[in-house]
C-alpha positions as a LaTeX table, in Angstrom:
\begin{tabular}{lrrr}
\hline
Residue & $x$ (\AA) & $y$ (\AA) & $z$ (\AA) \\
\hline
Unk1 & 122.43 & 130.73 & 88.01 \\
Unk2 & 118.42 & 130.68 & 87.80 \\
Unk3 & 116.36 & 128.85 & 90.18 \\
Unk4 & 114.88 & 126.64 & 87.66 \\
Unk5 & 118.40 & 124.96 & 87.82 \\
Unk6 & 117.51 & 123.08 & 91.05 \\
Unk7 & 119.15 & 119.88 & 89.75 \\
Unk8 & 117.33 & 117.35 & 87.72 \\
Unk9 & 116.22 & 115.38 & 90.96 \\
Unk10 & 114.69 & 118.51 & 92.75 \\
Unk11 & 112.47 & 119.54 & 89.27 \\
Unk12 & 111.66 & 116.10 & 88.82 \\
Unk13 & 109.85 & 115.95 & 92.30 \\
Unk14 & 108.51 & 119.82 & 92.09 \\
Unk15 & 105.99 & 118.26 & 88.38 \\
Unk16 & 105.61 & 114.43 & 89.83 \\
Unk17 & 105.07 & 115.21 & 93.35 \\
Unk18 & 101.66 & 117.07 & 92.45 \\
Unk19 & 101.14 & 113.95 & 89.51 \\
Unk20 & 101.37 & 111.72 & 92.09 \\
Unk21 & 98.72 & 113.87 & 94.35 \\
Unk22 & 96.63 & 113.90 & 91.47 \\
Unk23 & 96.67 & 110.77 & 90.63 \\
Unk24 & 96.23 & 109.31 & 94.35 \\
Unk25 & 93.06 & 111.18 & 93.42 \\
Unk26 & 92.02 & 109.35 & 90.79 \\
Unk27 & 93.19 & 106.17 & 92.41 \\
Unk28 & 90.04 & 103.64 & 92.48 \\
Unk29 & 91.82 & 101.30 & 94.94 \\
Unk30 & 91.75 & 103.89 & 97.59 \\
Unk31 & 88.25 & 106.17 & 97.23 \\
Unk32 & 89.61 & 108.23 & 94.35 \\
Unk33 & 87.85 & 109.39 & 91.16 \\
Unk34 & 88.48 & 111.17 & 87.95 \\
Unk35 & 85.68 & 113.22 & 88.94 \\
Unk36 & 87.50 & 114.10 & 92.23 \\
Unk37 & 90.43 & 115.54 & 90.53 \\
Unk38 & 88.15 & 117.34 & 88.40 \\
Unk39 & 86.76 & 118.89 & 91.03 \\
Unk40 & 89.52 & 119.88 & 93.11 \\
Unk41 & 90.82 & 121.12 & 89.92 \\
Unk42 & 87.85 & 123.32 & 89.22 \\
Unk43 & 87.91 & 124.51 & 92.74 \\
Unk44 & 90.89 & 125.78 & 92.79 \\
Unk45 & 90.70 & 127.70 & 89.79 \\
Unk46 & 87.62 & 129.10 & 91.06 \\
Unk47 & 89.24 & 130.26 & 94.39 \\
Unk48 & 91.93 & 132.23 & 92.33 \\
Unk49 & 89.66 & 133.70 & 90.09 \\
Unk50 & 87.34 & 134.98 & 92.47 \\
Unk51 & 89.91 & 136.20 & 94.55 \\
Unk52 & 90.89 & 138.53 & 91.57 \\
Unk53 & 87.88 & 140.22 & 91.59 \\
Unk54 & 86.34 & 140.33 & 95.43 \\
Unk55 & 88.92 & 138.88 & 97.79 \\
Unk56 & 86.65 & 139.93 & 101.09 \\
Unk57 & 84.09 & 137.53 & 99.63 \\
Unk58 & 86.76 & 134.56 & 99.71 \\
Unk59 & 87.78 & 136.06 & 102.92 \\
Unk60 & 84.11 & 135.37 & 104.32 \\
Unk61 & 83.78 & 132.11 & 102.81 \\
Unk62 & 86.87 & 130.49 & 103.93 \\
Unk63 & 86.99 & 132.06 & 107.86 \\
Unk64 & 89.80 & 134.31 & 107.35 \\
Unk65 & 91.26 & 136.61 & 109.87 \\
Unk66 & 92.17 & 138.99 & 107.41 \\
Unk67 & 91.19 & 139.90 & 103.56 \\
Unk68 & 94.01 & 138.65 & 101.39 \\
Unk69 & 94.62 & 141.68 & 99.10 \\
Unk70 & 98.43 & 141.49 & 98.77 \\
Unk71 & 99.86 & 138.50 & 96.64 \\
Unk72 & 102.24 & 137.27 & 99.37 \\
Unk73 & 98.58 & 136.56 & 101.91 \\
Unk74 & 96.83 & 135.21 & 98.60 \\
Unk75 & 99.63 & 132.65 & 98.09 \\
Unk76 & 99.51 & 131.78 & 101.84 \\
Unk77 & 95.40 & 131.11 & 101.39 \\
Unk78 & 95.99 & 128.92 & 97.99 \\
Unk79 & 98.93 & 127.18 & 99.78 \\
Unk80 & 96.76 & 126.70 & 103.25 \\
Unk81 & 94.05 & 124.96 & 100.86 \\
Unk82 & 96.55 & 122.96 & 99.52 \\
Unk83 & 97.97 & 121.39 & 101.88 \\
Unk84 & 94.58 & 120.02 & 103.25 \\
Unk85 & 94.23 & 117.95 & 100.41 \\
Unk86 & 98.21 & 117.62 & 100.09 \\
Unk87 & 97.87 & 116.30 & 103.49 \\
Unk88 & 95.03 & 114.08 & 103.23 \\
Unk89 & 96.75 & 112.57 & 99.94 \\
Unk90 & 100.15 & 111.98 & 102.07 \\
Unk91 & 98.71 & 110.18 & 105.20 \\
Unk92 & 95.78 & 108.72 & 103.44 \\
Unk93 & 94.27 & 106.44 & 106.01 \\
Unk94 & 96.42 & 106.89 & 108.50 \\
Unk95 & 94.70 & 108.19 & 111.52 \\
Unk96 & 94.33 & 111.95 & 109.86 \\
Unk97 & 91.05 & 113.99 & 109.52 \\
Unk98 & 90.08 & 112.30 & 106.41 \\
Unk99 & 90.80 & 109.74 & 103.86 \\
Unk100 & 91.11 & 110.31 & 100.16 \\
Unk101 & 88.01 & 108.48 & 100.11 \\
Unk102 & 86.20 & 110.98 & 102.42 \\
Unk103 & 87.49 & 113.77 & 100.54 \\
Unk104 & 86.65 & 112.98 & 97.23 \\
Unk105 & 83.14 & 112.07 & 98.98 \\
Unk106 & 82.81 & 115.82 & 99.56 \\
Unk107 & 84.05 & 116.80 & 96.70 \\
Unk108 & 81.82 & 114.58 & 94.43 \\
Unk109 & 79.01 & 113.53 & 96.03 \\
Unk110 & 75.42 & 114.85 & 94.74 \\
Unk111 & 73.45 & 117.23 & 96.60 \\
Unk112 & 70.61 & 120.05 & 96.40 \\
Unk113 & 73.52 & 122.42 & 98.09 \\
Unk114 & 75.92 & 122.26 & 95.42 \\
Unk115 & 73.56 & 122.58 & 92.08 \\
Unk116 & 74.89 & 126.00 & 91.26 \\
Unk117 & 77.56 & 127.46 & 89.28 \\
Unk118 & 80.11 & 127.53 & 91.93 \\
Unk119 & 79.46 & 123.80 & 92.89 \\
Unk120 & 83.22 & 123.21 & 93.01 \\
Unk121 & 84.00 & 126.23 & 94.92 \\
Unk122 & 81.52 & 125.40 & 97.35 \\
Unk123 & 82.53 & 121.73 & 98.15 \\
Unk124 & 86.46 & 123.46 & 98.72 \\
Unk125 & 84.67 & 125.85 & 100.92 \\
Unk126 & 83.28 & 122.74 & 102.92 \\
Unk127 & 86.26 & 120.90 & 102.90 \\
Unk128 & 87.90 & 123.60 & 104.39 \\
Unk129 & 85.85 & 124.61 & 107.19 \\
Unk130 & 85.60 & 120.64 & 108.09 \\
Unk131 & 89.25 & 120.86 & 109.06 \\
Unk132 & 89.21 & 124.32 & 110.35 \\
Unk133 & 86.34 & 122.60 & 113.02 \\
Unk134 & 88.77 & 121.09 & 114.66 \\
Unk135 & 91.04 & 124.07 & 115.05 \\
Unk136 & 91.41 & 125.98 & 118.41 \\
Unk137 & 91.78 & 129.34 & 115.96 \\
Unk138 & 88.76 & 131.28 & 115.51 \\
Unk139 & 89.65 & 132.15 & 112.09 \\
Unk140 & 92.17 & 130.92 & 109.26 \\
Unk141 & 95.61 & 132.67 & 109.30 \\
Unk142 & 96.89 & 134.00 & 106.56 \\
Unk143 & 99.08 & 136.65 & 107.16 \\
Unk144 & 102.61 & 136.34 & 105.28 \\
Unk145 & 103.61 & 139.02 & 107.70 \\
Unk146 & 102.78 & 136.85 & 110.53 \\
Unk147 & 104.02 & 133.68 & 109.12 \\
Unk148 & 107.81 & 134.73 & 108.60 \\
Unk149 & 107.60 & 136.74 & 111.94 \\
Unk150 & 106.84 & 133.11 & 113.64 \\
Unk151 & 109.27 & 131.52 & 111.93 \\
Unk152 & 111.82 & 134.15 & 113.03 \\
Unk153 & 110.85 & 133.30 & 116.48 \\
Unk154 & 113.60 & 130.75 & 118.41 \\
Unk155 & 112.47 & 130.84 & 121.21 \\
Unk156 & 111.71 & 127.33 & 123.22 \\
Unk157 & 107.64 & 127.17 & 123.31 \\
Unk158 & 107.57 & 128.51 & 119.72 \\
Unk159 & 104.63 & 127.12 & 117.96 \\
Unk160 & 106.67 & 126.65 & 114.78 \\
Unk161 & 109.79 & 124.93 & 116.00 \\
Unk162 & 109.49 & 121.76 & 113.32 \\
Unk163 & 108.50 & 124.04 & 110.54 \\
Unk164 & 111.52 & 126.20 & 110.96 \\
Unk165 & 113.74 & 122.82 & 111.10 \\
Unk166 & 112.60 & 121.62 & 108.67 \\
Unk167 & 113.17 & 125.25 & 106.44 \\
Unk168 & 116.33 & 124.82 & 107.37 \\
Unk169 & 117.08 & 121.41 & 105.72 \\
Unk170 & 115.14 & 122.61 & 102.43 \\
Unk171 & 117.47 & 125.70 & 102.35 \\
Unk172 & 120.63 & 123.53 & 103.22 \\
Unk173 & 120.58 & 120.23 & 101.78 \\
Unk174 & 117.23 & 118.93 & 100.38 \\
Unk175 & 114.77 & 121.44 & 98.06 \\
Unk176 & 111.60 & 119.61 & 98.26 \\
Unk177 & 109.83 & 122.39 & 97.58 \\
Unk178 & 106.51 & 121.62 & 96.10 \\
Unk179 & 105.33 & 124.15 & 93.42 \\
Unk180 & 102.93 & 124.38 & 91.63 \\
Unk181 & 104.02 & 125.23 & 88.16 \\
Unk182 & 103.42 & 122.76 & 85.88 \\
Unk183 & 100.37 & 122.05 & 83.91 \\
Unk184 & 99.48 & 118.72 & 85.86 \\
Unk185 & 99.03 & 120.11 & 88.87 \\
Unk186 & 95.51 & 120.30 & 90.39 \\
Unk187 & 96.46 & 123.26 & 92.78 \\
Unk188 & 96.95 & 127.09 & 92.20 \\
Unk189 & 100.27 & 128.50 & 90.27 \\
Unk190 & 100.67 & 131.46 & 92.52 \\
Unk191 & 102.65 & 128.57 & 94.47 \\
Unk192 & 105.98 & 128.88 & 93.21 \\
Unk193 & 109.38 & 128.19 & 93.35 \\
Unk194 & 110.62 & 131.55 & 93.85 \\
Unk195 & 107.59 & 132.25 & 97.03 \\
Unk196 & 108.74 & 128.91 & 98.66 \\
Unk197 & 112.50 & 129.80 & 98.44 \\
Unk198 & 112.17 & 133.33 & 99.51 \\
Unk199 & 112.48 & 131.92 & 103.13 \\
Unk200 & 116.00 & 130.83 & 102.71 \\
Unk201 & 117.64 & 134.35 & 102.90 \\
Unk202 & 114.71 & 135.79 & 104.97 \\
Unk203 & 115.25 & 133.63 & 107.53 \\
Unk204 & 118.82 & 132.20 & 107.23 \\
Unk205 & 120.67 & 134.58 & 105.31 \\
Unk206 & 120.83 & 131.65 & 102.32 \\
Unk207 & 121.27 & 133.10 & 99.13 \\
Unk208 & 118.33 & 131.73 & 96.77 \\
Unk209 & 121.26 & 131.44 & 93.97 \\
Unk210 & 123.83 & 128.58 & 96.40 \\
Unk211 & 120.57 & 125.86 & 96.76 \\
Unk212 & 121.33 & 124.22 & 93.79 \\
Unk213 & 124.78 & 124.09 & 94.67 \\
Unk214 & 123.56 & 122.67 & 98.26 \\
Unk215 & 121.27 & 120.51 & 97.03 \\
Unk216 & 123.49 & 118.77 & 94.27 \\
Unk217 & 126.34 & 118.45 & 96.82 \\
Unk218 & 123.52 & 116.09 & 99.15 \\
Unk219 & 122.66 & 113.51 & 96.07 \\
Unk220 & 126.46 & 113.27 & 95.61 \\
Unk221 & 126.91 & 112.62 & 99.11 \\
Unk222 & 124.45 & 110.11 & 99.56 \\
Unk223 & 124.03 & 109.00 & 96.07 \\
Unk224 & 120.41 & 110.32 & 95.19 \\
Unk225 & 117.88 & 107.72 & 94.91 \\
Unk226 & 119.39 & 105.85 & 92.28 \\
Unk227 & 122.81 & 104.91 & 93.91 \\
Unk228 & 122.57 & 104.87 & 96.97 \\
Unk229 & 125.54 & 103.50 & 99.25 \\
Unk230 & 123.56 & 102.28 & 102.01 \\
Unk231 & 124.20 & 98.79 & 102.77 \\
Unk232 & 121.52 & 97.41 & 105.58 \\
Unk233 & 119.14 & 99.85 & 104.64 \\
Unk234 & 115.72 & 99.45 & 103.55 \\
Unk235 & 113.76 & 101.68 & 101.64 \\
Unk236 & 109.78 & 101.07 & 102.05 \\
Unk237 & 107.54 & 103.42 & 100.04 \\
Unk238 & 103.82 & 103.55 & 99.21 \\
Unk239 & 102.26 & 104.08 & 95.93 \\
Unk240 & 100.17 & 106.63 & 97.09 \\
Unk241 & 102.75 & 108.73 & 98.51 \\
Unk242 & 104.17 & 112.00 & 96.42 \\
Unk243 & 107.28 & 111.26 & 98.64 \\
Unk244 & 108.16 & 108.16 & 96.34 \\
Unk245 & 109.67 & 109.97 & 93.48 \\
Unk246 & 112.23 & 111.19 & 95.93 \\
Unk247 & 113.05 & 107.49 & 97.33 \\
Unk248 & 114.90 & 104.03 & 95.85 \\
Unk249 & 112.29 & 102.20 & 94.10 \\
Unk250 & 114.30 & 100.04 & 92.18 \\
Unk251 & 115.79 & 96.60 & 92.89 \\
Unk252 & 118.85 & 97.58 & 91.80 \\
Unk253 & 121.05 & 100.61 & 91.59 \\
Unk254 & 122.63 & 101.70 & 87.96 \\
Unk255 & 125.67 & 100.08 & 89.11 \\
Unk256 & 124.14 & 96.83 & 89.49 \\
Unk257 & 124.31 & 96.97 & 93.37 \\
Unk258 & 121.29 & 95.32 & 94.75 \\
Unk259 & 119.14 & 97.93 & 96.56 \\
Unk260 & 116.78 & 96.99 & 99.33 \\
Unk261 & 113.33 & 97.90 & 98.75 \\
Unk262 & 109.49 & 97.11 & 99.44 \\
Unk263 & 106.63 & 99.11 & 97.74 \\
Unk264 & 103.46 & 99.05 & 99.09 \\
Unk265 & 100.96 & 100.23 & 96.11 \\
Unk266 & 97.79 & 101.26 & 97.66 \\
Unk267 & 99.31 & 102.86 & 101.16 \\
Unk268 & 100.54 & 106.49 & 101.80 \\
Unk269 & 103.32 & 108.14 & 103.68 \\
Unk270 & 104.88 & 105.56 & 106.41 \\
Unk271 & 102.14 & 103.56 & 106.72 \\
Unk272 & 104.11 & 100.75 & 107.69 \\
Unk273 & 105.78 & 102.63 & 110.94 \\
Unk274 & 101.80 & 102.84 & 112.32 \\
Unk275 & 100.39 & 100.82 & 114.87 \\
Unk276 & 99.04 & 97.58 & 113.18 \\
Unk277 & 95.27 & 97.90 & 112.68 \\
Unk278 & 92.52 & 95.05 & 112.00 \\
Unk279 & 91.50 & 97.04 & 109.05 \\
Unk280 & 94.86 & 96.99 & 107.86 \\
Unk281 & 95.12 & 96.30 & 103.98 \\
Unk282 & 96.72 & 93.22 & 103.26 \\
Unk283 & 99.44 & 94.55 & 101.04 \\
Unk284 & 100.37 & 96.33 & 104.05 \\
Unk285 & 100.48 & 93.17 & 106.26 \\
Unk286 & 102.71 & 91.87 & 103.61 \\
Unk287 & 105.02 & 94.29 & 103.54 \\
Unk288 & 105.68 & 94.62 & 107.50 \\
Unk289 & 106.18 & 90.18 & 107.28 \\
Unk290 & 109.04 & 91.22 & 104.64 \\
Unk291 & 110.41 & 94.32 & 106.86 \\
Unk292 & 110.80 & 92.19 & 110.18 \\
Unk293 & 112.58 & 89.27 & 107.21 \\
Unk294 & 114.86 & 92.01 & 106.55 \\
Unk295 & 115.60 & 93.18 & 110.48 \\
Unk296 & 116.10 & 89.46 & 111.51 \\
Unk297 & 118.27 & 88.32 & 108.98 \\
Unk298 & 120.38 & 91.71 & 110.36 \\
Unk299 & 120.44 & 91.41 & 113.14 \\
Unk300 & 121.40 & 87.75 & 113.82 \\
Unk301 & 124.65 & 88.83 & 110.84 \\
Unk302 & 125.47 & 91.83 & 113.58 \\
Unk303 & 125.14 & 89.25 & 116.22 \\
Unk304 & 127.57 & 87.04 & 114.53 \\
Unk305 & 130.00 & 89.60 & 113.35 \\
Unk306 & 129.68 & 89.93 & 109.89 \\
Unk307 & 130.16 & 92.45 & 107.83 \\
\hline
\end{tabular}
């Protein structure tokens, strides 16, 4: 059985997942640009290329602690980069370091700093060290070695408690990994399937070869997101959040059972669990006016015994 086999519902969310991050980057309605994906594009590329050739230069650049000059410490620099703008994508304008709108402002904006050949490069380099700033770490980890060593750790203060959780559920019942193998992606494609899965055995003694058995056995379960059996549930997404392709966004389910759900186009991950905020857009106002609807109308059939 090959990895590629993670059911259709897994490989649909490894390509659209980074679409949907690219496109969030493009998105107008939220700071985004063509020329924003371009760049992060561009960046990227440059990053792996020049890592090729002089990996204690990227090393400098980017505040490493060490010079990545295995592939497994390369990987964990490309997916480190990543997952600042992965992360700024996901809980665009939610309280994190930076909006989409912020980042593509670094990554676009004009300056006398960044009229050179590696003008991309540079702005990545920027964006980086902006978010390392308000790390307590003196220098960017990027040790493999290090990384599965703390995730081995089970101990009660360990640092990585959620991350190894949350392994755990990947390697058990969800996938979710987020590659980096298809053409649309605006990332690096040393981020694969077969470096994110790697963790399952290391770790749990999971054979790589029984997750798409595990993983198909959880949309049966629960239906995937196109059948859900869920009565009283309602499933609120954003349009800006990769996370959607993995959720109910239809009215209704193939079976004609009427789904519950509310999408919220321009937010990102959860935005309607935050704190309400005067700056607040107003689909998002909407949306948490329908939710409480929805809790009401619940609660008072609870209250009066119905089904």
């Amino acid at each position: 059985m090959s990895l590629n086999l993670l059911t259709e519902a897994t490989l649909m969310f490894l390509t659209w997942s980074q679409q949907i991050v690219g496109l969030s980057l493009t998105n107008k309605a939220v700071g985004g640009s063509e020329k924003c994906l371009a760049g992060v594009r561009k960046a990227f590329a440059a990053v792996e290329a020049l890592m090729s050739g002089n990996a204690s230069q990227v090393a400098m650049d980017f505040g490493c602690c060490t010079i990545p000059k295995n592939l497994d410490d390369q990987i964990e620099l490309m997916q480190n980069l990543a997952d600042i703008v992965m992360g700024t994508v996901q809980y665009n304008e939610e309280g994190v370091l930076m909006s989409i709108n912020e980042l593509c402002g670094v990554m676009t904006n004009k300056s006398k700093a960044y009229e050179e050949e590696m003008e991309a490069y540079n702005r990545l380099v920027k964006l980086a060290k902006i978010y390392h700033s308000t790390s307590e770490e003196p220098c960017l980890d990027i040790s493999h070695e290090k990384t599965v060593k703390d995730m081995m750790d089970t101990s009660l203060p360990s640092g990585r408690r959620a991350e190894r959780q949350w392994t755990y559920q990947t390697c058990t019942e969800f996938g979710f990994y987020q590659t980096c193998e298809d053409a649309t992606c605006p990332f690096s494609g040393m981020m694969t399937l077969q470096a994110q899965t790697q963790f399952c055995p290391m770790l749990f003694g999971i054979s790589q070869h029984s997750l798409p058995g595990r993983i198909a056995f959880t949309n049966t379960y629960y239906g995937e997101n196109v059948k859900p059996h869920t009565p009283r549930v309602l499933y609120v997404n954003g349009g800006v959040d990769p996370w959607k392709e993995l959720s109910v966004v239809q009215d209704r389910t193939e079976d004609g059972e009427k789904a519950q759900t509310i999408f919220i186009r321009d937010t990102a991950h959860c935005a309607d669990m935050m704190s309400r905020k005067v700056t607040d857009r107003c689909s998002l106002k909407k949306a948490r006016e329908e939710i409480e609807k929805h809790v009401v109308s619940w609660l008072k059939m609870a209250a009066a015994g119905e089904d």
